[in-house]
Each structure stands twice: as structure tokens, then as C-alpha cells.
C-alpha positions in Angstrom: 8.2 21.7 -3.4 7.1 18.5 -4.8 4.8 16.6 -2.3 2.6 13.3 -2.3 -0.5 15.1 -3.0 -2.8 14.8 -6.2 -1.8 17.9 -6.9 1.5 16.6 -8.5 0.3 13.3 -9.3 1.1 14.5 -13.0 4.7 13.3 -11.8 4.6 9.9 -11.3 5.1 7.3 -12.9 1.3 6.2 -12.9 -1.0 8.9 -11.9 -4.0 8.7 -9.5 -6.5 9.5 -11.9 -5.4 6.3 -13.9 -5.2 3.9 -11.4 -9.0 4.6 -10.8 -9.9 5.0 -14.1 -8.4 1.2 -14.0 -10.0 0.0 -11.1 -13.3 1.2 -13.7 -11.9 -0.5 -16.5 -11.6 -3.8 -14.4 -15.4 -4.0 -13.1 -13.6 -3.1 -9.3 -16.2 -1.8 -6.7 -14.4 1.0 -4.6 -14.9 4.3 -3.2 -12.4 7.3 -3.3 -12.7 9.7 -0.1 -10.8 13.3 -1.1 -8.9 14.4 2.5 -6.1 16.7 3.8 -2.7 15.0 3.2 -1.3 12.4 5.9 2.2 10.6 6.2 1.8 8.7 8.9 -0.4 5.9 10.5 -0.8 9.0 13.0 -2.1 11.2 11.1 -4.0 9.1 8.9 -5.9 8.6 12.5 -7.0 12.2 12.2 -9.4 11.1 8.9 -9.9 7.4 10.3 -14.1 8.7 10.7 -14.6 8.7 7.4 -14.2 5.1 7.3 -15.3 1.9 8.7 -13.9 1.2 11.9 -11.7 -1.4 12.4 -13.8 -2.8 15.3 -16.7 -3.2 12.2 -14.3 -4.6 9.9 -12.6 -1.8 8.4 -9.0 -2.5 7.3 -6.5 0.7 8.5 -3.1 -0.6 7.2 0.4 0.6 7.1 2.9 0.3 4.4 6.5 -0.4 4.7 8.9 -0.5 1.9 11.9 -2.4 2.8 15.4 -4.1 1.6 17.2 -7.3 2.2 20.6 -8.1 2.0 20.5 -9.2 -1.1 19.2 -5.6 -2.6 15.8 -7.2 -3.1 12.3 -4.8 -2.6 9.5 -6.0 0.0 6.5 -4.1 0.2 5.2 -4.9 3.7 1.3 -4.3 4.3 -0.2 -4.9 7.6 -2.7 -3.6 10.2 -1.9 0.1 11.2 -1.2 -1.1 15.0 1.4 -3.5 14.1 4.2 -3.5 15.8 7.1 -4.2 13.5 10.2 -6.5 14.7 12.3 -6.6 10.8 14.1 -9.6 12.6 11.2 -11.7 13.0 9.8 -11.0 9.5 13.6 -11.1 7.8 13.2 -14.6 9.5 9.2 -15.3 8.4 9.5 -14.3 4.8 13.1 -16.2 4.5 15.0 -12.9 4.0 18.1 -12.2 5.6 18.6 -8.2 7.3 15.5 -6.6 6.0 16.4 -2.6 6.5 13.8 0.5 5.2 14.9 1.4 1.5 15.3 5.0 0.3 12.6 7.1 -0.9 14.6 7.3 -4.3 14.6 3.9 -4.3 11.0 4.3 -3.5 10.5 6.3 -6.4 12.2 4.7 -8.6 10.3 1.0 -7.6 7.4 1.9 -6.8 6.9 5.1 -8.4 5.3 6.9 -5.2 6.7 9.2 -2.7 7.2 9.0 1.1 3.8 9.4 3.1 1.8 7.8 -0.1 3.2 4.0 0.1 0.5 1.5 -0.7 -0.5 -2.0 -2.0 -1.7 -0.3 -5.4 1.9 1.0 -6.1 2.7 -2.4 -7.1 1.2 -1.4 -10.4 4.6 0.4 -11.1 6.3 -2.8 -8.3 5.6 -5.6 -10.5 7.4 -4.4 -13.3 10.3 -4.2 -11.2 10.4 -6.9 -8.9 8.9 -5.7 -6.1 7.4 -8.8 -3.6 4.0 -7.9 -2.0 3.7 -9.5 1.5 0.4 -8.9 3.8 -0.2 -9.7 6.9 -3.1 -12.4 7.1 -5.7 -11.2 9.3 -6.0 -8.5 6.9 -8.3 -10.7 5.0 -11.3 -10.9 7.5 -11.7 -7.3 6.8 -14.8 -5.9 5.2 -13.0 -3.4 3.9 -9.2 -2.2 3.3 -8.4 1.8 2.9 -5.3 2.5 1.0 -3.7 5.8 -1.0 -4.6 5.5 -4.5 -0.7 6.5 -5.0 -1.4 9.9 -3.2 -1.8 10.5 0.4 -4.8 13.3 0.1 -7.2 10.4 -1.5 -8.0 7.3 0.2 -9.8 3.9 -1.9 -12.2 1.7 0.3 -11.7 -1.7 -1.5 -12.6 -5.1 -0.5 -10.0 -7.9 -0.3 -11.4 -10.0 -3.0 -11.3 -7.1 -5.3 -7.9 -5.7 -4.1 -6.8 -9.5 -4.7 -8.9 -9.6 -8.4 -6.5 -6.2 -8.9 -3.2 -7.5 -8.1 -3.6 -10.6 -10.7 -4.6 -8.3 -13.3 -1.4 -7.0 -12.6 0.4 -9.6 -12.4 1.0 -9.7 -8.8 0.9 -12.5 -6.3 0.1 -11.7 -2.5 2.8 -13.4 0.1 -0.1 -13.3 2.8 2.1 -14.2 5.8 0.5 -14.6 9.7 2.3 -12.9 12.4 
């Protein structure tokens, strides 16, 4: 059964292996840690000691791919402790009944698979409309920690090259406070 490991990252739509070779290509300073797959924030707790803590700065987000009414695609980045209210947020970002979308939909928008969601799938996103929205404290961090499109991998990135990415993408960042 296909999974959101590496080990079928052949599948997507834009592989792993590429986006780092891009990050390369773009004079990007990361890090790439190698892991057991997570899903979840939960789980992603298990491998949190590899990284900087969030205490010293280290960024531990989670990643929520969502819907509006009007069939329009939010990715939704913000600190792993977050608690989520879609209300509030339908009503902060100017959306109206923000609901989770499908994983095919997902797939087919941001080219990743449940468990691997993450700011760097808006490399497939962009070209489909996708709006990036991050929660604004995530900016004082020294560092964020996001799936490089797989959930066995993790990249340490700072936010001023995660933000250099996303306009050589093409992207803009909605960075919204709540």
C-alpha cells in the first residue's frame, strides 16, 4: 500500500529528492533529518529531540488543508499546539464555512498524501490556487521543521529562507495573528 514515505515519493507529483535539490539550486540553507514516518502532531512529538525546542526557538508546526464554501483550498500552517476554532479563522481570513478537504483533493492540489501536509507542497499549490496562510508568531522562530513532501524526512529551515522559497515560487504568505 502506497504510503507518505520517501519510499514512494517516485509518485508524486514533485518528489522529495527534487524539492531539496531546489532548495540547493536556490542558495537555501537547510537541514534534512531522515526519521520513522509520523502522521500526526502526536507522533511527530516522538522525533521532536532531534530538533530545536520550541522553548529555544524551534518552530513544530501543523498543517491543515482546508475548504470554503466557495470550493476554494487554504493551507493552514501554525504552531503544533494550536488549538483550531475553523469558525474563528473562516471569520479572520474572510472565508465563509471553512471544512477539512479530502485527501484526493489533497492529492490532487497539493500533490502530497495525508500525514505529509506542509508549507513546501505549495510548490505543486500554487499552480493550483492554493492560499498559504501562517500563523504570525511563527516568524520569531529560529527555525521551522516541515516534511519535505514526505513524512519520514523532516527540513530545518529559517523563516526568511522558507519566505525567499515561497516567492521563488510564486507564493505569497497570508501571515495572520490569532
Amino acid at each position: 500500500m502506497i504510503d507518505a514515505s520517501s519510499k514512494f515519493q517516485a509518485s508524486l507529483p514533485v518528489s522529495s529528492d527534487y524539492l531539496i535539490q531546489k532548495f540547493r539550486e536556490l542558495g537555501i540553507a537547510f537541514e534534512v533529518f531522515e526519521h520513522e514516518a509520523v502522521k500526526t502532531v502526536a507522533e511527530s512529538k516522538k522525533v521532536e529531540k532531534l530538533f530545536l525546542s520550541s522553548a529555544d526557538g524551534g518552530g513544530h508546526i501543523k498543517n491543515l488543508f482546508l475548504r470554503d464554501a466557495k470550493k476554494k483550498s487554504i493551507l493552514l500552517v501554525v504552531s503544533q499546539d494550536t488549538k483550531i476554532d475553523l469558525k474563528m479563522i473562516a471569520n479572520l481570513i474572510n472565508c465563509k464555512r471553512l471544512s477539512f478537504g479530502s485527501s484526493d483533493r489533497l492529492f490532487d492540489e497539493l500533490g502530497v498524501r495525508p500525514g505529509a501536509v506542509t508549507p513546501f507542497s505549495m510548490i505543486t499549490g500554487v499552480k493550483n490556487s492554493v492560499e498559504l496562510f501562517m500563523q504570525l508568531k511563527l516568524r520569531e522562530c529560529k527555525l521551522l521543521y516541515a516534511h519535505p513532501l514526505v513524512n519520514d524526512r523532516t527540513v530545518s529551515i529559517s523563516v526568511e529562507n522558507l519566505t525567499k522559497f515561497m516567492k521563488e515560487i510564486g507564493v505569497r504568505i497570508n501571515w495572520v495573528n490569532f
